[in-house]
N, C-alpha and C positions, 0 to 999 in steps of 0.2 A: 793555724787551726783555731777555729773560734770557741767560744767559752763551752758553747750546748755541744761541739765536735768532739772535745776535750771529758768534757760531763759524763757523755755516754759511752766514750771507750771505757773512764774508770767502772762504769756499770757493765759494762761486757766484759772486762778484766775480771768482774768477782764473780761472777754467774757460776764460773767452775766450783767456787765454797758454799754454793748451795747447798747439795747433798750433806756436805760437813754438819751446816746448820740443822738437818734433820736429825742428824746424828747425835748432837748437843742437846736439841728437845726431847731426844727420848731418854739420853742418858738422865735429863732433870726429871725427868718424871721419874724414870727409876729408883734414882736415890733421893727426889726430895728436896730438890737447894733449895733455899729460900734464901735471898741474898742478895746485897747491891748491886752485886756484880754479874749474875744472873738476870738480874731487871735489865742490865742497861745491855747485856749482849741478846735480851729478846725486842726491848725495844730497835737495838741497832737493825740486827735482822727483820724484823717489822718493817723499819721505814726502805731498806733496800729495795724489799719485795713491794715496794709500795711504790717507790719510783720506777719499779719494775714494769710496774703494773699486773702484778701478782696479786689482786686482790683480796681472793679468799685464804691462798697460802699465808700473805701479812696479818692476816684477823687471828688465823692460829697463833700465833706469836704473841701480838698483843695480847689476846686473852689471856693466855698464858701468864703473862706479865702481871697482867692484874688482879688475879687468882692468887700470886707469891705476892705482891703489893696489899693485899687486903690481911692476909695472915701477920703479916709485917706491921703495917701500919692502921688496920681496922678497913672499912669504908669509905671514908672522906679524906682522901690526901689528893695535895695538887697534879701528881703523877698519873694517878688514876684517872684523873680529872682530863689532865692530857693523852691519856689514852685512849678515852670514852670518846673525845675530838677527832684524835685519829678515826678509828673505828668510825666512825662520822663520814669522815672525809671518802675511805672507802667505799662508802656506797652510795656519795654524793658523787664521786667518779663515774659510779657506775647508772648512775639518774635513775638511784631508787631512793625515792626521796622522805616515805616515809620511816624506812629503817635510818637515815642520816638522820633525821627530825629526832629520832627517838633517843639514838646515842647524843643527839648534841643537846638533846633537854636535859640527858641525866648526868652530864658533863657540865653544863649551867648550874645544876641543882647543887652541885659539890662545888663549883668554884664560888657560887654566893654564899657560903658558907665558911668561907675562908678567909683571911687578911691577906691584902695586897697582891689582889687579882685583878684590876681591873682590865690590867691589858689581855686580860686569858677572857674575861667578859663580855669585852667589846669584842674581840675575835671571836669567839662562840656566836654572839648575836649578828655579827655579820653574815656568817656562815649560814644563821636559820635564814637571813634575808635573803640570803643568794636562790637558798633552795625555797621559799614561795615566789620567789619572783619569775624562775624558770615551769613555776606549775601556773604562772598567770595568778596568783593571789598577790595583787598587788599591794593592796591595804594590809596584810600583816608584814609584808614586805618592807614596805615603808615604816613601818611602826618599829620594827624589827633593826633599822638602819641606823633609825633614829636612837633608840635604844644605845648601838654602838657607838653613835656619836658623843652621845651624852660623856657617856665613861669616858670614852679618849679628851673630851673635853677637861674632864676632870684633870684627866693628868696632865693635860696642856697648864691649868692651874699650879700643877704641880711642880712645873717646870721639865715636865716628861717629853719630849718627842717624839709621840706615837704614828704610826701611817694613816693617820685620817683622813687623806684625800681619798682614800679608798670606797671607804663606806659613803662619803659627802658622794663623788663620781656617782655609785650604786642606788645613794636615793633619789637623786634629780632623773635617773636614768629610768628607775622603778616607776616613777612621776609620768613619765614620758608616755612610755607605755601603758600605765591605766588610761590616759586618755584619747590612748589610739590614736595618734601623731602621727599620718602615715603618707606626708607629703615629704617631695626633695627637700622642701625646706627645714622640716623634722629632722631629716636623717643627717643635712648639715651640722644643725645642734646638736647632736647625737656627737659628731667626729668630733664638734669645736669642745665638748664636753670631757670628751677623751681626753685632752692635753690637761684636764685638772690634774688627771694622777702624777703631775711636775709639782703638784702643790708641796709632797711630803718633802722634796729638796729645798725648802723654803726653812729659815728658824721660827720657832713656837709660836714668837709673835705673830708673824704673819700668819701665820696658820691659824691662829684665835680670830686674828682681824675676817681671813675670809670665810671662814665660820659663820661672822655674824653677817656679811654681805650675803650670805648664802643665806641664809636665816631670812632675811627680809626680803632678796628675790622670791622664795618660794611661794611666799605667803600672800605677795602682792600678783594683782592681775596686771602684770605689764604685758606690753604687745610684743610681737614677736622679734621686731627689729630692736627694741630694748635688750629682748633676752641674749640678742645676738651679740649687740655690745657688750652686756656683762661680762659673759665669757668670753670676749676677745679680750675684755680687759683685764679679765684676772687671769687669761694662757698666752 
């Protein structure tokens, strides 16, 4: 049985504790918990219903979560913060892209606020890149990418190994696409680009180094068959 075969029994196994979980939300509203342990069984329940693809049932939850998180902890805590992404993520599943837009600015707005976020930063900013790049706004996209990069860079400094290849992949790809690239030989670059996401099983340094190779192919007007080497040479 393979990993995603495996994955989704355990998901079909719990489906029957759903109801339970209704049951739990309403007892908390009745009496009121406010509590750790209360956060982390609406967040659990949350992300179930989320791999479920339960959408608007996980948003109940969340909320929830973050309603007892603000009385607890005020407005700006990094939970809430990761909630606000979630909630994001929801309705970036479901390509409504301004309500993601909106939870993942005011999820931005708290983690830049915060000490030793970056990685919840760069992941936010990615996440807005993804959803202008699928509305075709390429240019906040790429801005957006970049943004991510920056941060993860940081921590590469830091001696952090964050998934950088990720966002690098998403801005040459964003790239690709503002300029309507729409020969075979595009859509080769497109796949040879694909294998960058092998970058993040690389150590830090390496990851700094193709950073800056990446940095300097974009910037430059090389012809196609260069571009082609690059990325053969760096996948």
């Amino acid at each position: 049985m393979s990993v995603l075969d495996r994955s989704l029994t355990v998901l079909s196994s719990l489906e029957k504790y759903v109801p339970h979980a209704y049951i739990c939300l309403a007892l908390i509203d009745r009496f009121r918990f406010t509590n750790s342990v209360t956060v982390q069984f609406l967040q659990n329940a949350g992300s179930y219903l989320q791999l479920s693809a339960w959408y608007k049932e996980a948003e109940v939850f969340y909320q929830k979560a973050i309603t007892i998180l603000k009385k607890m902890y005020g407005d700006e805590h990094s939970e809430i913060a990761l909630l606000l992404y979630k909630i994001g993520q929801l309705y970036h599943l479901q390509d409504l892209y301004k309500e993601a837009e909106s939870f993942y600015q005011q999820a931005l707005k708290i983690y830049m606020k915060l000490l030793d976020q970056k990685d919840n930063i760069a992941e936010v900013w990615q996440a807005l890149g993804e959803i202008y790049h699928r509305q075709g706004l390429y240019q906040q996209a790429e801005a957006s990418y970049k943004q991510s990069i920056s941060y993860y860079a940081e921590m590469l400094d830091e001696g952090v190994k964050p998934d950088i290849a990720i966002p690098i992949y998403q801005q040459g790809f964003s790239q690709f696409e503002r300029r309507r690239v729409k020969s075979e030989r595009a859509y080769s670059q497109r796949a040879s680009l694909k294998r960058s996401l092998s970058f993040f099983m690389h150590p830090p340094r390496h990851l700094a180094e193709t950073l800056i190779s990446w940095q300097h192919f974009t910037r430059s007007k090389v012809n196609t068959k260069k571009r082609r080497n690059f990325l053969k040479w760096q996948c």
